[in-house]
C-alpha positions as CSV (number, residue, x, y, z in Angstrom):
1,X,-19.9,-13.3,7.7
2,X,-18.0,-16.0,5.6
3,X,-15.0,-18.2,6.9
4,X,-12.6,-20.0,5.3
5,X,-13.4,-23.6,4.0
6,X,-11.2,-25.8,6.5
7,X,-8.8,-28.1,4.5
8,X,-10.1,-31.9,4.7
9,X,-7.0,-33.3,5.9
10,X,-7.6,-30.7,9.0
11,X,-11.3,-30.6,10.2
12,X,-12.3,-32.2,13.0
13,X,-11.3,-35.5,13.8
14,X,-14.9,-37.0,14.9
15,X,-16.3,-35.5,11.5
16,X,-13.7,-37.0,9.3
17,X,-11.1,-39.1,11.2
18,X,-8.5,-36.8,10.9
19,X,-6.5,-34.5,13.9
20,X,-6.8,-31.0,13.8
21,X,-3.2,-29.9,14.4
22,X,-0.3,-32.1,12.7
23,X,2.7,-33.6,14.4
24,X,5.1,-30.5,13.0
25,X,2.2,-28.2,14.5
26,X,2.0,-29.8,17.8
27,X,5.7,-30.0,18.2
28,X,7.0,-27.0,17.3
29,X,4.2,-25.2,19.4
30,X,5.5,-26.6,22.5
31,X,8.8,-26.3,22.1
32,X,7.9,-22.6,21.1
33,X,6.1,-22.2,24.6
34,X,9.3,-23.2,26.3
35,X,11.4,-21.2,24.6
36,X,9.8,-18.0,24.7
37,X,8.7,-18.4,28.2
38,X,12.9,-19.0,28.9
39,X,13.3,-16.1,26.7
40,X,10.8,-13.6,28.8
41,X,12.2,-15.2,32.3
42,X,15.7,-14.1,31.6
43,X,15.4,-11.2,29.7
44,X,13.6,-9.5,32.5
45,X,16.4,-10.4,34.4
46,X,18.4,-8.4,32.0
47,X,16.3,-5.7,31.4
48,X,16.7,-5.0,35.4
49,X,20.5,-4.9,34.9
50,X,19.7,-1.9,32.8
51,X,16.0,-0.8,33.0
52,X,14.1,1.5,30.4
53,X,11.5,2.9,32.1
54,X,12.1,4.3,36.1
55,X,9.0,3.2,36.6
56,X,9.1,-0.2,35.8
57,X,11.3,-3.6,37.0
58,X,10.6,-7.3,37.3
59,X,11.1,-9.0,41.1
60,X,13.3,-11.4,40.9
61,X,10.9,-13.8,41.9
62,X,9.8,-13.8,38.6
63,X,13.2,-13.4,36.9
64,X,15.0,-16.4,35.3
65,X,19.1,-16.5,35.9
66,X,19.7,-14.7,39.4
67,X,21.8,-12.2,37.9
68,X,22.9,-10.7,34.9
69,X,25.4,-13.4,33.3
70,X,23.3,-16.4,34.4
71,X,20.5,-14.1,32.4
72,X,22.6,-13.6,29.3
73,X,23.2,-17.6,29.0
74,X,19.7,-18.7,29.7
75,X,18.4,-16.3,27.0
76,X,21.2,-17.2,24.2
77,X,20.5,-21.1,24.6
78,X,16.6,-20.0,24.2
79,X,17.1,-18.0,21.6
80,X,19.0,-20.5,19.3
81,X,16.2,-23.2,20.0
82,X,13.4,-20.5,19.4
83,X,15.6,-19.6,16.0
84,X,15.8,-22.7,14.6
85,X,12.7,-23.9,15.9
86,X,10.8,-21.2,14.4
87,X,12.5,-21.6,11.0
88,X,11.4,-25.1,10.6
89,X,7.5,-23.9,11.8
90,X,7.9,-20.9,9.4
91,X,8.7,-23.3,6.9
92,X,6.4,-26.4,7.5
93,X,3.7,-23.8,7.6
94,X,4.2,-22.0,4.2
95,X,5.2,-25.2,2.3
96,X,2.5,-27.1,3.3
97,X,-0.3,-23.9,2.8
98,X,-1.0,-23.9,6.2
99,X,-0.9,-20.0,6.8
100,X,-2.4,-19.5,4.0
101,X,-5.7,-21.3,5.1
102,X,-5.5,-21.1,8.2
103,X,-4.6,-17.2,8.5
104,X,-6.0,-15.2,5.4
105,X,-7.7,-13.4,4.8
106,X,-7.8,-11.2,7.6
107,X,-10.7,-8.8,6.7
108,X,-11.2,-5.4,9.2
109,X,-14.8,-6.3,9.5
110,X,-15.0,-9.4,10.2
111,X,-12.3,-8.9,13.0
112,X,-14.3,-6.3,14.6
113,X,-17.6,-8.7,13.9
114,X,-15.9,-11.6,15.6
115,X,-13.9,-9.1,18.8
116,X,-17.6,-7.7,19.4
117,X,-19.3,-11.6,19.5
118,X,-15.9,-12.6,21.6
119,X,-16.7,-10.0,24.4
120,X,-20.3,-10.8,24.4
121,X,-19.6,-14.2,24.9
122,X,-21.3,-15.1,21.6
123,X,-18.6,-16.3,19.6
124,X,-18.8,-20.0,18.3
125,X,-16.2,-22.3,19.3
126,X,-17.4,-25.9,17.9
127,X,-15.4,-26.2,14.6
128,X,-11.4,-25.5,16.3
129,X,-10.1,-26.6,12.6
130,X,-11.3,-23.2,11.5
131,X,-9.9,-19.7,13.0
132,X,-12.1,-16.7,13.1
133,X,-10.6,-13.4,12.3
134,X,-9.8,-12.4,16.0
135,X,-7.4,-15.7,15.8
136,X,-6.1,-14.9,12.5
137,X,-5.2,-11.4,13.4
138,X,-3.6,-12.5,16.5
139,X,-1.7,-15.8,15.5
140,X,-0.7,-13.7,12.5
141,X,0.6,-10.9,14.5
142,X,2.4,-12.9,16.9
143,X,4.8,-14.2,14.0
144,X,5.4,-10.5,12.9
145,X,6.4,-9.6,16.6
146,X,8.4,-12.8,16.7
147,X,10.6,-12.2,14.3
148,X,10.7,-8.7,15.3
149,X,12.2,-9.7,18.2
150,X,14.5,-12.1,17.2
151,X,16.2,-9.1,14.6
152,X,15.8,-6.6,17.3
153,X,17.7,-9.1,19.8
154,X,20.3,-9.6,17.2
155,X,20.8,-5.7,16.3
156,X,21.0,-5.6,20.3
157,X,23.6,-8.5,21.1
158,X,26.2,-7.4,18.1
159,X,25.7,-3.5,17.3
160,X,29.0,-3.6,15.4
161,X,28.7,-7.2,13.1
162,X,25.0,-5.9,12.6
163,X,25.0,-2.7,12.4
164,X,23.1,-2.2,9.5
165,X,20.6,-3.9,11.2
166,X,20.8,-1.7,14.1
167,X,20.6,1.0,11.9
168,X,17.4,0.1,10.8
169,X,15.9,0.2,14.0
170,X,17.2,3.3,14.4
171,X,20.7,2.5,16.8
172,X,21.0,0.4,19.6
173,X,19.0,2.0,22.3
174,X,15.7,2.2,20.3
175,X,16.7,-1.6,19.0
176,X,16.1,-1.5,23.0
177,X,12.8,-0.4,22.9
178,X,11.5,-2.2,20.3
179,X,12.7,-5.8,21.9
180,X,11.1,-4.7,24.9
181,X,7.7,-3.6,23.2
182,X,7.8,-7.2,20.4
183,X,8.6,-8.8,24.4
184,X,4.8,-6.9,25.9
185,X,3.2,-8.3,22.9
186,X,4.8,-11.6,23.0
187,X,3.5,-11.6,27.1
188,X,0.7,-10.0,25.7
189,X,-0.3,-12.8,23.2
190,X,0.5,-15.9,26.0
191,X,-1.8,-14.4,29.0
192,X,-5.0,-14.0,26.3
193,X,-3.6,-17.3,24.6
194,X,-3.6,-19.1,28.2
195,X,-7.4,-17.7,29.3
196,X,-8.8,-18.8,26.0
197,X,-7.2,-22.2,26.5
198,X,-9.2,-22.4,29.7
199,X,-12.1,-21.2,28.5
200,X,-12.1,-23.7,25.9
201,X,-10.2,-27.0,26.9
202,X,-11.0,-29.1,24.4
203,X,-8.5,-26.4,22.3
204,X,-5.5,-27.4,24.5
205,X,-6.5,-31.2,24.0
206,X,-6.4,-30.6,20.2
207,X,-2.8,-29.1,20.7
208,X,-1.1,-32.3,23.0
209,X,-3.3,-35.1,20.9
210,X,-4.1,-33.5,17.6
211,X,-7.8,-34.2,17.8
């Protein structure tokens, strides 16, 4: 199976002096995790104001805002920083080529190569300046469902302004159901994100130090 060639200003930094993840990377990521975990807290609180599914709500132990207006602000001041935020690593990362080498080309086979090796406990982890194709599927799908959510939220908050947005997800309840489902992939995402983090620690180091 062949891998992309790692950019030289982005290999390893004991191999050539150099960190693996950027500044813009490293800030933007964290400010990301913050965000989205503000957004998840609260917008279970508001998903329990009006819940989806009779089978499912969140305990409030694990809501953020206590009730539904304290919801409602938590989740608009996170949703402006993970806007803007995510413009400016949106940006960075297509200006400067970074997606491009770091998440094509996503090939069917080598996904399932590298998903097989992964369960087995097989796959390599020594070179964290280059993604295999479980990554790049992942990292790549996690933008998609990010900015599904964000135009989902927005079709939900103003139905009128929008509403050719919230026509395109087909009215305002199914805009519902698809923030919720961009939300369970978003959750989704973090808990494998998290494990493979502690299965590989020198992966978190790379992401607070850059090397």
């Amino acid at each position: 199976m062949t891998v992309a060639t790692a950019d030289p200003q982005e290999v390893p930094a004991s191999t050539q002096g150099r960190v693996i993840h950027p500044l813009w990377v490293r800030v933007t990521h964290w400010i990301n995790a913050v965000a989205i975990l503000v957004m998840i807290g609260s917008g279970w609180q508001i998903y329990d104001a009006s819940p989806l599914f009779r089978f499912l709500t969140f305990p409030p132990s694990i809501a953020l805002g206590n009730w539904l207006a304290g919801a409602l602000l938590w989740h608009f001041a996170a949703m402006w920083v993970l806007v803007v935020n995510g413009i400016v690593y949106v940006t960075l990362g297509i200006a400067t080529g970074r997606f491009r080498r770091k998440f094509l080309p996503i090939r069917p086979r080598e996904v399932l190569a590298d998903l097989r090796a992964a369960l087995s406990g097989r796959l390599a982890h020594e070179n964290l300046s280059v993604y295999n194709a479980v990554q790049k599927l992942l990292y790549s799908g996690v933008i998609l469902a990010g900015i599904v959510i964000v135009l989902s939220g927005l079709a939900i908050w103003k139905p009128v302004q929008f509403h050719y947005l919230t026509s395109l997800f087909g009215g305002y309840d199914f805009a519902r159901y698809v923030h919720f489902f961009a939300m369970t992939a978003i959750a989704g995402f973090i808990a494998v994100h998290v494990v493979m983090a502690l299965i590989v620690p020198k992966s978190l180091r790379a992401m607070v130090l850059g090397s």
